[in-house]
MDAnalysis code that builds the backbone (N, CA, C; Angstrom):
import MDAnalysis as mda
import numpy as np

u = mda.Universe.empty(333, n_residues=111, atom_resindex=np.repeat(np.arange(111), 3), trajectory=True)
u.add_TopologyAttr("name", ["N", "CA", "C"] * 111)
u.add_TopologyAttr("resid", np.arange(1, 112))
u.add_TopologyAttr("resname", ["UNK", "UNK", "UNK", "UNK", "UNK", "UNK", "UNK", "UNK", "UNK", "UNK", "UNK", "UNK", "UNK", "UNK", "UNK", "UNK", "UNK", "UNK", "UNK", "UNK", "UNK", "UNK", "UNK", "UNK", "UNK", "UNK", "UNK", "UNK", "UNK", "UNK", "UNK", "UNK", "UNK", "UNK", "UNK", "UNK", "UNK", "UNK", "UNK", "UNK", "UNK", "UNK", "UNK", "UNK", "UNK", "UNK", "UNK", "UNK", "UNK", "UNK", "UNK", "UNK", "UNK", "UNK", "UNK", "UNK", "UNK", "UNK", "UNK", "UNK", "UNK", "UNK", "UNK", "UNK", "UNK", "UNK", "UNK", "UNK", "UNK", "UNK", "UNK", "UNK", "UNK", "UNK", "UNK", "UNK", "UNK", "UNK", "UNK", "UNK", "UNK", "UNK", "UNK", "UNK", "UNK", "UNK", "UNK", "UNK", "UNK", "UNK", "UNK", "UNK", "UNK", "UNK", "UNK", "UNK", "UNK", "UNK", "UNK", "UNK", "UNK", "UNK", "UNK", "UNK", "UNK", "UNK", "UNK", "UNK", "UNK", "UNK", "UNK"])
u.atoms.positions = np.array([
    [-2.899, 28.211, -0.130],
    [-2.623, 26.822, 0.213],
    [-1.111, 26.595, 0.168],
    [-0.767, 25.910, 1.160],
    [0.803, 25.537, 1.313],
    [1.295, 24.506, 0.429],
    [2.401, 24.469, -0.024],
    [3.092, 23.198, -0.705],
    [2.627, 21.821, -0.455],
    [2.743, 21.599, 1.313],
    [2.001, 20.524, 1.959],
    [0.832, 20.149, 1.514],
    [0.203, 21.523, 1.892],
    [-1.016, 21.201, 1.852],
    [-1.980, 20.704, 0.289],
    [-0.836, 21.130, -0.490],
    [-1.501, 21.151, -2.022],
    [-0.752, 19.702, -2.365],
    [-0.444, 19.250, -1.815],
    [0.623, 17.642, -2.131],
    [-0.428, 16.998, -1.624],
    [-1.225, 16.993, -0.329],
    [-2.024, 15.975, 0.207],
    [-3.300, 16.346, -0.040],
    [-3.724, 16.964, -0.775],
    [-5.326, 17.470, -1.671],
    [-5.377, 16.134, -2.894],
    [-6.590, 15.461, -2.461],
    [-6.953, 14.597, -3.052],
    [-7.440, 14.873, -4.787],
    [-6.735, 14.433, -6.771],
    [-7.127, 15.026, -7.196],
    [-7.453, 13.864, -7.576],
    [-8.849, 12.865, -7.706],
    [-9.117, 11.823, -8.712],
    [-8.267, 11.034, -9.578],
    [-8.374, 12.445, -10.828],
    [-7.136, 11.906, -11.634],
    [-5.756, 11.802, -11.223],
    [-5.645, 12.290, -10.455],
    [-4.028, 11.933, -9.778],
    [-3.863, 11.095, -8.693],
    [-4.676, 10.254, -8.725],
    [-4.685, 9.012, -7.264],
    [-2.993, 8.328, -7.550],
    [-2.894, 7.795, -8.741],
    [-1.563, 7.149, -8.848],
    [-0.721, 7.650, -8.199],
    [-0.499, 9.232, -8.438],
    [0.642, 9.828, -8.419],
    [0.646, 9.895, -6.936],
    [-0.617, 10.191, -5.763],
    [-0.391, 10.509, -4.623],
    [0.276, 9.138, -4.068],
    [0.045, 8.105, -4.548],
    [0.263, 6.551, -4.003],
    [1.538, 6.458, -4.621],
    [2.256, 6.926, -6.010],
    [3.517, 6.904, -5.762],
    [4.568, 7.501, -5.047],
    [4.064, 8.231, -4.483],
    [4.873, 9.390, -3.815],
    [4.519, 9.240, -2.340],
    [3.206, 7.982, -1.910],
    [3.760, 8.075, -0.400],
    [3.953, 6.511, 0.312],
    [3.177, 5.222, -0.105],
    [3.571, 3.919, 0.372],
    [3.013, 3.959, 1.492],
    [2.429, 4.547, 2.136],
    [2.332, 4.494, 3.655],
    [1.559, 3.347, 4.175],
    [0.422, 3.086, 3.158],
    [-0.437, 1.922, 3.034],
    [0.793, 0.539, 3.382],
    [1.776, 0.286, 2.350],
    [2.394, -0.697, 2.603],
    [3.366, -1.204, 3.451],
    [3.385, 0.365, 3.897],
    [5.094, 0.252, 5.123],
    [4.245, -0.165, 6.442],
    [2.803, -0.552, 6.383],
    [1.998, -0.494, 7.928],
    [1.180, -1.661, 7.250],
    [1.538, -2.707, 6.451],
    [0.860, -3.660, 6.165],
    [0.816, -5.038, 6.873],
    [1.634, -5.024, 7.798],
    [1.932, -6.455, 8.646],
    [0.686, -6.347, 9.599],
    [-0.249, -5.503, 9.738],
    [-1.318, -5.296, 10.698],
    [-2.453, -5.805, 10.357],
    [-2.489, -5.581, 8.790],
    [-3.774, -6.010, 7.915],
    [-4.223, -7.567, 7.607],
    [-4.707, -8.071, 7.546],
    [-5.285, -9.184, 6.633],
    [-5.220, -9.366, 5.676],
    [-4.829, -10.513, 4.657],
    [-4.370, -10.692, 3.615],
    [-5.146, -11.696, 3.316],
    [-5.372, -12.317, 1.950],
    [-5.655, -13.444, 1.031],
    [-6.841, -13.915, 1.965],
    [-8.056, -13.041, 2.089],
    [-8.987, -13.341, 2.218],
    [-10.401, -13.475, 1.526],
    [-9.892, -12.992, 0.358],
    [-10.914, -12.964, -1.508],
    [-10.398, -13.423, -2.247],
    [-8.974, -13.524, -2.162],
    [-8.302, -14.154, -3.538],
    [-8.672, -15.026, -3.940],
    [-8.777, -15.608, -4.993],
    [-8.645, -16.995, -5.197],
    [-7.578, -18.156, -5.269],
    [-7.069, -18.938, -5.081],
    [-6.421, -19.813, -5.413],
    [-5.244, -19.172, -6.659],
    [-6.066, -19.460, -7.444],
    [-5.076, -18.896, -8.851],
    [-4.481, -17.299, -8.948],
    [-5.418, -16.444, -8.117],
    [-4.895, -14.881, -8.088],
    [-4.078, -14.726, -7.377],
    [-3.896, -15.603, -6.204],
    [-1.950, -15.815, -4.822],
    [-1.038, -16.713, -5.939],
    [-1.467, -17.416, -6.798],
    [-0.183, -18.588, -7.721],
    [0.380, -17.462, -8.316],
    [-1.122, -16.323, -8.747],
    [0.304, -15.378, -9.362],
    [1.519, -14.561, -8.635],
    [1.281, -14.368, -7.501],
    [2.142, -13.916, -7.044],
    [3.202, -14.702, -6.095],
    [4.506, -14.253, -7.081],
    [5.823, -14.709, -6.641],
    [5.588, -15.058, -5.185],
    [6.568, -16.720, -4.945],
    [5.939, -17.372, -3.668],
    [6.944, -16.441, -2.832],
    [7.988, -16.186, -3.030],
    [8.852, -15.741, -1.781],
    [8.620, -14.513, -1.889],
    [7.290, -13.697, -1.977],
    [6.641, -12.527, -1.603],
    [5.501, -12.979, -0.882],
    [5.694, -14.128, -0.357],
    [4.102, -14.610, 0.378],
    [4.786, -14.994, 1.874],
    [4.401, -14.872, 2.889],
    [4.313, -15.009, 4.277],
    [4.514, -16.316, 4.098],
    [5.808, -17.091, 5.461],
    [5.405, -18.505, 5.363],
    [4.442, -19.007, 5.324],
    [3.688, -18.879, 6.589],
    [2.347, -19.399, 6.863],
    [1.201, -19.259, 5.530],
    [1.514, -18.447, 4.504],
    [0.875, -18.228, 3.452],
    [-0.852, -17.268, 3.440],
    [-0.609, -16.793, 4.826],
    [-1.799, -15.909, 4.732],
    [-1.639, -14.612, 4.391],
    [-0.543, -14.515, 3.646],
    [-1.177, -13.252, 2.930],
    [0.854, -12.655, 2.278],
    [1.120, -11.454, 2.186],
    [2.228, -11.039, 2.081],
    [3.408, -10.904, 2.895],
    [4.687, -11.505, 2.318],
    [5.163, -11.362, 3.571],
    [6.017, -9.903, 3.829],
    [6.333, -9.625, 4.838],
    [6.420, -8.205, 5.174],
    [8.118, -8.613, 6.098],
    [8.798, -7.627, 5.820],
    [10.379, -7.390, 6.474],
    [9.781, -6.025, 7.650],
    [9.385, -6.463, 8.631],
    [9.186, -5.339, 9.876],
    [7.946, -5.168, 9.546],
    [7.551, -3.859, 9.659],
    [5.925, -3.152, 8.751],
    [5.985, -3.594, 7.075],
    [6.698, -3.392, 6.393],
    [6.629, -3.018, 5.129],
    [6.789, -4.327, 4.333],
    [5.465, -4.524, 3.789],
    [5.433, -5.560, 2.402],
    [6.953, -5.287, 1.530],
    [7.265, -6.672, 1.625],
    [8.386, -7.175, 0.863],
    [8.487, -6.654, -0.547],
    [7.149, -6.345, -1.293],
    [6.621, -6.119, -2.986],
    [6.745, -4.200, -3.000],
    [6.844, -3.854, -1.919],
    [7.474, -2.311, -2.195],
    [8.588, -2.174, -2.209],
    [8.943, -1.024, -3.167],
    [9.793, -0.756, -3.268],
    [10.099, 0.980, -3.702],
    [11.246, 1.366, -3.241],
    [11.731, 2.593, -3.180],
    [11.214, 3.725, -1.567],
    [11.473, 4.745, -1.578],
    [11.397, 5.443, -0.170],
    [9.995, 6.222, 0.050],
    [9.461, 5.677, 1.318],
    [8.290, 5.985, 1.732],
    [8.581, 7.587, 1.679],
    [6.976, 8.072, 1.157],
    [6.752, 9.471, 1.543],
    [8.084, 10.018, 0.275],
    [8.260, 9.419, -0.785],
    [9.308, 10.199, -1.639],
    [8.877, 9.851, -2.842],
    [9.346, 8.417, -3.298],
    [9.170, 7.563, -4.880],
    [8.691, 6.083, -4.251],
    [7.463, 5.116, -4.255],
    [7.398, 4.211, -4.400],
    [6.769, 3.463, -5.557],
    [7.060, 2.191, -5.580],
    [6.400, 1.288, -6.478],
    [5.926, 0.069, -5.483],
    [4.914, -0.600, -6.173],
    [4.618, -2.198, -5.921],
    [5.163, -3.107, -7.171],
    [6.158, -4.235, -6.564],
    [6.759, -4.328, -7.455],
    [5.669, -5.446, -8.357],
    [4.386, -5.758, -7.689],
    [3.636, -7.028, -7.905],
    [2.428, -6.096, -8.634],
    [2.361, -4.786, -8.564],
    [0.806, -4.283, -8.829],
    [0.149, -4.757, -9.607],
    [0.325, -5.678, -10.705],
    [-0.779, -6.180, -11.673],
    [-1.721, -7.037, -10.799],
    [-0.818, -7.873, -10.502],
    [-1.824, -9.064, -8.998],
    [-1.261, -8.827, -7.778],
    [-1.333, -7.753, -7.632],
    [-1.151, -7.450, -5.876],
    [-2.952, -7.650, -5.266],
    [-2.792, -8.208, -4.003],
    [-4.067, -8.787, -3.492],
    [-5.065, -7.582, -3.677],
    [-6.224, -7.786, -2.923],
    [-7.580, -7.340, -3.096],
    [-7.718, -6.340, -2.221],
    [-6.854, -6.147, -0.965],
    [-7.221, -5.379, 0.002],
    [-5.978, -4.101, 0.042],
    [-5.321, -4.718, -0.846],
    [-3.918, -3.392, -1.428],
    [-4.860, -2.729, -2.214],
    [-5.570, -3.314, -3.241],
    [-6.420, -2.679, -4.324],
    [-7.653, -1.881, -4.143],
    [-7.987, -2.509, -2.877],
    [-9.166, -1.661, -2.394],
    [-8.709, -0.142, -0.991],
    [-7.485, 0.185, -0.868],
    [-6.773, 0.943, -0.080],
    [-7.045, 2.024, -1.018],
    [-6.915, 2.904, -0.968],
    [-7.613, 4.481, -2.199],
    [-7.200, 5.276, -1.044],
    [-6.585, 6.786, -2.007],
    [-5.911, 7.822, -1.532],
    [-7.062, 8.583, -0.594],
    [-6.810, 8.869, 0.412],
    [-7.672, 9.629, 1.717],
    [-8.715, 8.583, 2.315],
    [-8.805, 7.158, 2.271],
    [-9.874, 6.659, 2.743],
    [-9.150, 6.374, 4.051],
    [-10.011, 5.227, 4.906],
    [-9.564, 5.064, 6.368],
    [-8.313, 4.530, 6.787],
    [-8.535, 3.383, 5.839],
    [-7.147, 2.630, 5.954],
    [-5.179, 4.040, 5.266],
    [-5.829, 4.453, 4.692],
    [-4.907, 4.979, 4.092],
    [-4.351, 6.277, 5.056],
    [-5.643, 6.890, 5.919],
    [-5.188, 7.682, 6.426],
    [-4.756, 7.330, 7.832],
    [-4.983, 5.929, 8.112],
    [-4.624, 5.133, 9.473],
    [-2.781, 4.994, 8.850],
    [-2.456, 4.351, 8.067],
    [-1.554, 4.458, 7.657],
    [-0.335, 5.151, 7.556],
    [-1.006, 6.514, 6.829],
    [-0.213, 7.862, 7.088],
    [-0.268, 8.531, 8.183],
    [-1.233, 8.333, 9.633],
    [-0.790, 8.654, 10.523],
    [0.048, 7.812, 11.261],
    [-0.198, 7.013, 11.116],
    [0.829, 5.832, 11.650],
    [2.474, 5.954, 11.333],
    [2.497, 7.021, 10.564],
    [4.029, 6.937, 9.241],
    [4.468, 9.023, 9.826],
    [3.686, 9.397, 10.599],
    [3.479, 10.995, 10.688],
    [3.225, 11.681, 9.441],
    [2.486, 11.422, 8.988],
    [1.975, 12.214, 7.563],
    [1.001, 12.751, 7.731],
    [0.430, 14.053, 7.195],
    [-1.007, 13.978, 7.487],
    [-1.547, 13.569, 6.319],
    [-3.231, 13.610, 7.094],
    [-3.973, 13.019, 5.934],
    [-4.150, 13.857, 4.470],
    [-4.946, 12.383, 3.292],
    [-4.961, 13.204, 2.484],
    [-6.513, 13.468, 2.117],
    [-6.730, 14.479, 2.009],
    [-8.134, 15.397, 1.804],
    [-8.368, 15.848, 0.708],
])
């Protein structure tokens, strides 16, 4: 197995680490739907000038949610992850959205 290939091998216990090391989910987030489960009180928590004017959901500079931070495909963070919305939270390393994402970003998927 190649370097590559052993970087994008899905290990359970290491979901964090693959999601810190690629963002791809968030740099392709202006496409998605936002604040459609939240509640009321779960968007108050999050900082207003990380919210889209219109307030449907995050607001995003180009593709990429405003609440990331550091370099795609290297070191990222969310700078909101405790109450980052429902559909960031439900994004998981190799599923559809994630691998729509990373192809969208030229990555391959992760398996």
């Amino acid at each position: 197995m190649t370097d590559t290939e052993q970087q994008n091998t899905r290990d359970p216990a290491g979901d964090s680490g693959l999601c810190q090391s690629c963002g791809a989910c968030c740099a392709h987030s202006h496409e998605w739907p936002r604040f459609t489960l939240e509640s009321d009180d779960e968007i108050a928590r999050i900082p207003p000038a990380l919210i889209a004017a219109d307030g449907s959901g995050m607001r995003c500079d180009g593709e990429r949610c405003t609440a990331l931070a550091g370099t795609i495909n290297s070191a990222v963070s969310c700078t909101i992850y405790a109450v980052r919305p429902i559909v960031c939270r439900d994004c998981l390393p190799g599923d559809d959205a994630c691998t729509m994402a990373r192809t969208a970003r030229n990555l391959p998927p992760i398996t």
